[in-house]
N, C-alpha and C positions, 0 to 999 in steps of 0.2 A: 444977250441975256443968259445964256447958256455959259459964257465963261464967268458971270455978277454970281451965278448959282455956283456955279463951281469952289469962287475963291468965296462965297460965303461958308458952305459947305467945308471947306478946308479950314477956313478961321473956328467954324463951329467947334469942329472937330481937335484942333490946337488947343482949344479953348477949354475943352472936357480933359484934354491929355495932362496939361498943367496943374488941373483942380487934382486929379487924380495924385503926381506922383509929388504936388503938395500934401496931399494927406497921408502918402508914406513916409514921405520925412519927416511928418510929426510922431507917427508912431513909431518909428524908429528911434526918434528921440525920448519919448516917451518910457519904452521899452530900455533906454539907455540909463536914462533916469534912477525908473525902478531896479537895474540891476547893480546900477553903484550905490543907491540907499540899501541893497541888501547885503553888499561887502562891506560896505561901514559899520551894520548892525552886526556882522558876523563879526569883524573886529571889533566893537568894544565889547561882543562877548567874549573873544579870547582874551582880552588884557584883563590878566590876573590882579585883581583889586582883591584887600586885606580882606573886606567883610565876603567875598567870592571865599577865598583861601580857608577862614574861619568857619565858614559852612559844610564847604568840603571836610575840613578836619574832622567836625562834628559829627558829619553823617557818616565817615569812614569809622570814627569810631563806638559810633550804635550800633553800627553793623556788624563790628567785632563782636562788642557784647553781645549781642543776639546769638552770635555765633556759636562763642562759648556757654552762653546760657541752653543753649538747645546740646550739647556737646554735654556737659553736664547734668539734664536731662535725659539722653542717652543714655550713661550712663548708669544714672541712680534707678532707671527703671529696671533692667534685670538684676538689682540688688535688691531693692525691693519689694521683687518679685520672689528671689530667691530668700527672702527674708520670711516673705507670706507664706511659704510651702514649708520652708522647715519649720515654724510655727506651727501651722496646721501639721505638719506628721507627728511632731512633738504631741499634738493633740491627739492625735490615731493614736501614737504607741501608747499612748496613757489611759486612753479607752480599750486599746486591746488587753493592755493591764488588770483592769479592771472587770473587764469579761473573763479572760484566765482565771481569774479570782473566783469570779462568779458561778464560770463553769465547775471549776475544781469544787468548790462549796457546796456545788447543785448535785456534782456526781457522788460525791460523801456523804449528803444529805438521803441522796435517792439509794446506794449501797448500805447506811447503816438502816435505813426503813426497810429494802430488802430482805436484808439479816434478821434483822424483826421480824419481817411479813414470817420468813420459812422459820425458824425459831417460835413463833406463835401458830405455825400450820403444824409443826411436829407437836408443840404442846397441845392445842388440838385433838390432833391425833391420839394424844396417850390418854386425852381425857376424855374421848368417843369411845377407847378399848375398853378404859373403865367403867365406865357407865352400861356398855353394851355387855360387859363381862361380869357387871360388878364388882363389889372393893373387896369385898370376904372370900372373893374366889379371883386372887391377884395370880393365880398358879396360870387361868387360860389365859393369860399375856401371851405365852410363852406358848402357846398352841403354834403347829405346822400349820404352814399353808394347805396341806394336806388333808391337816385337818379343821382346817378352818371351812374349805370347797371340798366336803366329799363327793365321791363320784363326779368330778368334775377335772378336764385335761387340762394343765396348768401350763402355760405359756410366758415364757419370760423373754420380752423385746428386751437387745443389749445393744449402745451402741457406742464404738471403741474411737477414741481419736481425737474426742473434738474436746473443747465447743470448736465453729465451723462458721462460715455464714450463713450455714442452712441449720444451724442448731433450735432458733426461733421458729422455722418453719416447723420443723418435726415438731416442737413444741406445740405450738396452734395446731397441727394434725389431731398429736396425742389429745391436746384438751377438747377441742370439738367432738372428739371417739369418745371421750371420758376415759380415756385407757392410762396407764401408767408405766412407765417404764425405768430403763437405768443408763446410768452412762458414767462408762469407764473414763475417764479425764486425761487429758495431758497438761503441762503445766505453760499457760498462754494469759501473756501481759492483755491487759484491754478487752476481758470477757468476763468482768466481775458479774455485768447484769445478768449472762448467759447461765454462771455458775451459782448464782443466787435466784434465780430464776428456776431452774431445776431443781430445787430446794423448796422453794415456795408453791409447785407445784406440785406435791407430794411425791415427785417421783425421787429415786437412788441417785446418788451421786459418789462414785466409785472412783479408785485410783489405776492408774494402767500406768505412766510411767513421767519422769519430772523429763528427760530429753528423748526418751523412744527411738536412741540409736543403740542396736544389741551389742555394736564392737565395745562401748563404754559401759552401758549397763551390765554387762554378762562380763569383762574383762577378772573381776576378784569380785571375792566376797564384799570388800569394804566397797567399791564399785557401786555393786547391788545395792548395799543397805544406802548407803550415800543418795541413789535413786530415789529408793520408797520413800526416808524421811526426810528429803526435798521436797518432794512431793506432798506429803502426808503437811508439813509445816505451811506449805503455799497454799493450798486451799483452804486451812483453818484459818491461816491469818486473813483470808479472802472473803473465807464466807459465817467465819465463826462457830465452826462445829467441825471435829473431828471425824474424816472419813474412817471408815469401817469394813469395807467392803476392799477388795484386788483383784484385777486380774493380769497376769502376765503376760506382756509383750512375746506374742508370737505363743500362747500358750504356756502351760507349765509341762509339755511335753516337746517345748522345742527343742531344737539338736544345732544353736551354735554356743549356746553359752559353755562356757568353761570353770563354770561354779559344779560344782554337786547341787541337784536338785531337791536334793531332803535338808542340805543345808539351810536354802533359800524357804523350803513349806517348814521347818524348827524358829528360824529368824521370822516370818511371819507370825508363827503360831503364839511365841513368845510374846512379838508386839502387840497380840491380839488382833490382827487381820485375818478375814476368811477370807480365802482365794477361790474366784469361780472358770472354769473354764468353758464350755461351749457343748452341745452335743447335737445342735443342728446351724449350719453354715448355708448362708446367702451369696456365698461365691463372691460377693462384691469388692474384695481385695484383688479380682483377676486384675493383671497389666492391663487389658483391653475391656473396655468403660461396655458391663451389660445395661441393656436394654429393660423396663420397668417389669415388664413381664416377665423374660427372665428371672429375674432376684426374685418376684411375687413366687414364682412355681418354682425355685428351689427352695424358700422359706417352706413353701405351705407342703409340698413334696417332704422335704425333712422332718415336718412337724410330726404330717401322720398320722400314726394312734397311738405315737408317746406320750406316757402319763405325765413327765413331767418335762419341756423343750426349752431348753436355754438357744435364745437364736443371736447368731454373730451377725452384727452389723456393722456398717459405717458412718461417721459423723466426722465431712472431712469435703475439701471445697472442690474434692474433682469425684466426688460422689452424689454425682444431681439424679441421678436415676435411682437410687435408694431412696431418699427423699418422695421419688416419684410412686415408687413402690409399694411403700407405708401405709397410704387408705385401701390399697387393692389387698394388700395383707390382713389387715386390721377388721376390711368388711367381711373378708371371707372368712374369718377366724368366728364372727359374731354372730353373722350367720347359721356356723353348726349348732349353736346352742347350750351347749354344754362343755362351752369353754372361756378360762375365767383368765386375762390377760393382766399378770402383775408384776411392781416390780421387783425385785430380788432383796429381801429383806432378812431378818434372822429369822425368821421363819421356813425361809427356803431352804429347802434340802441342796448340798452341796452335792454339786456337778462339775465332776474335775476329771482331767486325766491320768495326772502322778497320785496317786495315793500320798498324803504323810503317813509315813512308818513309825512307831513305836520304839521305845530302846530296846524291848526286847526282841523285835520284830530287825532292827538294825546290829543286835550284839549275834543273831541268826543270822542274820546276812554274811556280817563280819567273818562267824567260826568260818560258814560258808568258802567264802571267798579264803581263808587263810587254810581250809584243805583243797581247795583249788592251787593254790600258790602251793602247799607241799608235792603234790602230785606233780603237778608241774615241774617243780626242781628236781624229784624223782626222774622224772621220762626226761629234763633237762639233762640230768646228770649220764643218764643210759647213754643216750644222745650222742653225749660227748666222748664217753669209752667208746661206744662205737663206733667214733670217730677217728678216735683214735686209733684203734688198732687197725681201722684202714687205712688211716695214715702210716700206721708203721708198716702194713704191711706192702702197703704202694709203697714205701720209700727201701725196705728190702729188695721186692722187685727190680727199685731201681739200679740198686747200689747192683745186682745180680747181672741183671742186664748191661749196666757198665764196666763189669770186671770179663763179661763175655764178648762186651765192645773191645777192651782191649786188648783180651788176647788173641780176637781176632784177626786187632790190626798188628799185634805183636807177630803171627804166622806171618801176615802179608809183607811185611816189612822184610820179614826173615827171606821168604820167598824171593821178594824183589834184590835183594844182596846176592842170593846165589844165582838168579836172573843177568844180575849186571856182570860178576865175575865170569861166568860161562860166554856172557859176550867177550869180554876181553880178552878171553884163555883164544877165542875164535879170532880175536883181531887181530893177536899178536901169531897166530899159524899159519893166517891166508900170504902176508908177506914172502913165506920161506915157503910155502907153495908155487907163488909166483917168479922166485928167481930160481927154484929148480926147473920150473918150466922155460923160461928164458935160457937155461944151459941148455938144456934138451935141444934145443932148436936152435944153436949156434953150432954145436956138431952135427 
């Protein structure tokens, strides 16, 4: 029984073996199958058929297109681009045009109303004098400051140089004080409102110089005049009314110019300018920038208990502590009471340092100076005799001295000949000396 189990068991077992690698041979046929229907499929997609070929073509060349279509698109975008910008700048520079325009018109417009404003301040003014003076008595126009504020210390603020960027400050100073003052000018593009502003302000507007360098201004006469009526033209064409008022670069007592000074106060006087000059200083021209208090206490030190104080200032953009000093001045002046701060008008008494001379005051001078020149060529001429005859007599001496040189050397010479002959007479004797003495001693 045991071997019926056995050879069943082993048929079973055959039996499972066979079904088994039946069904791998199917699947491997199977698997054979599917992999030659998939080289068949791969080959007749490689076999290039016309309508294949013709799709190809087709889509290679949309692709081109699309190509160059975005290539061309490239392209035309930074054109434009740059099309759009210089458009729009075309647009700017036509609007900035047009602002220029605008601006210029606005600044013309706001300059001649200016001119007006002070031109109607000064009219104003002459029709306040006459009203307060009356018309039948036109003679007090013409009243001193003097006497317009009796007993009263008369204070005249000046300030030299500008307009400045602190010219409006001092301006707003002065108007808030109520005080009035003056200013000497120089001749600066792009300050009309400054210059007409000063005007409309009731205060002075004075002339000091068209370039403010003394090598040019002081160089000649014509120099000079060439100065003032540069100057004197550029602010009338500026502000519409002739200045009136000068003061001299550096004083009318400076020491570079190379003009004569009664020349320069004659050419004024003629053109009809009055010249002011200073007789209290705020030191503010020092190289080294004072301090507010400082300038305050040499103004107010200066002022004093002069009856009348013309004070030197500056209006000038490296002069910010003047500026500063201005309310500390102006309070403490208002303060005392009995002091009346104005500006320099034809009313004011003239405060100079050169005097203008008179012709007969200069044909004085003249005789002056030409018996100065006689005396002179007198004691010149003295001088020169004097000179002379110690020149001749030095030159006697010398010629004495050298006639006593030579005959000095004429002795010495003489001497040195009868010197040299006494040697020789001696040279030629020692010989026959010597062969006397050689006989001597051969006997």
């Amino acid at each position: 029984m045991d071997s019926v189990a056995v050879k069943t068991g082993m048929s079973f077992s055959e039996t499972n073996a066979q079904k088994v690698n039946g069904k791998e041979a199917d699947l491997q046929d199977a698997v054979s199958e599917a992999v030659t229907e998939q080289d068949a499929g791969l080959e007749e997609e490689n076999i290039e058929t016309p309508e294949r070929k013709e799709f190809r073509r087709k889509r290679v060349k949309r692709i081109k297109l699309i190509l160059i279509l975005l290539l061309i698109i490239f392209l035309l975008i930074p054109n434009i681009l740059c099309g759009v910008l210089l458009y729009q700048l075309h647009k700017m520079n036509q609007n900035m045009e047009i602002l220029r325009e605008e601006i210029k018109l606005s600044q013309e417009e706001i300059e001649r109303r200016t001119r007006e404003s002070a031109a109607m301040a000064i009219e104003e003014q002459k029709k306040k004098e006459k009203e307060e003076y009356g018309t039948e008595n036109l003679v007090q126009l013409h009243l001193t400051d003097e006497q317009k504020y009796p007993g009263k210390q008369l204070v005249y603020l000046t300030f030299d140089d500008g307009p400045s960027k602190y010219t409006n400050e001092i301006l707003d100073i002065l108007e808030k004080h109520e005080v009035k003052a003056t200013f000497f000018v120089l001749a600066k593009e792009g300050y009309d409102a400054e210059y007409n502003r000063i005007l409309a302000g009731g205060h002075t507007l004075g002339m000091h110089s068209y370039t403010h360098k003394y090598s040019v201004i002081y160089s000649s006469m014509q120099a000079y005049m060439d100065d003032v009526n540069s100057l004197s033209d550029f602010l009338t064409e500026h502000t519409g009314i002739k200045p009136k008022f000068y003061r001299f670069p550096g004083g009318s007592s400076n020491s570079v110019s190379k003009v004569g000074i009664q020349s320069m106060l004659h050419f004024l006087s003629d053109e009809g300018y009055v010249y002011y000059d200073w007789n209290v200083s705020s030191e503010d021209a020092s190289p080294t920038m004072l301090e507010a208090s400082v300038i305050a206490k040499n103004v107010l030190n200066g002022i004093g208990s002069k009856k009348e104080a013309v004070v030197l200032m500056h209006d000038a953009a490296s002069k910010r502590s003047t500026v500063e000093a201005l309310p500390i001045i102006i309070e403490s002046l208002q303060q005392k009471g009995n002091v009346e701060i104005l500006p320099i008008t034809e009313g004011t008494n003239q405060i100079y340092h050169v005097k203008e001379k008179d012709a007969s005051e200069i044909n004085t001078d003249s005789a002056k100076e030409e018996t100065v020149i006689e005396e002179d060529a007198v004691l010149d001429q003295a001088v020169q005799e004097a000179v002379s005859e110690a020149v001749s007599e030095e030159l006697k001496s010398e010629e004495e001295a050298k006639a006593e040189s030579e005959a000095l050397q004429n002795e010495e010479q003489v001497e040195k000949e009868e010197n040299e002959s006494a040697e020789n007479a001696e040279a030629k004797a020692e010989p026959e000396t010597i062969g006397e003495a050689d006989e001597i001693s051969e006997e």
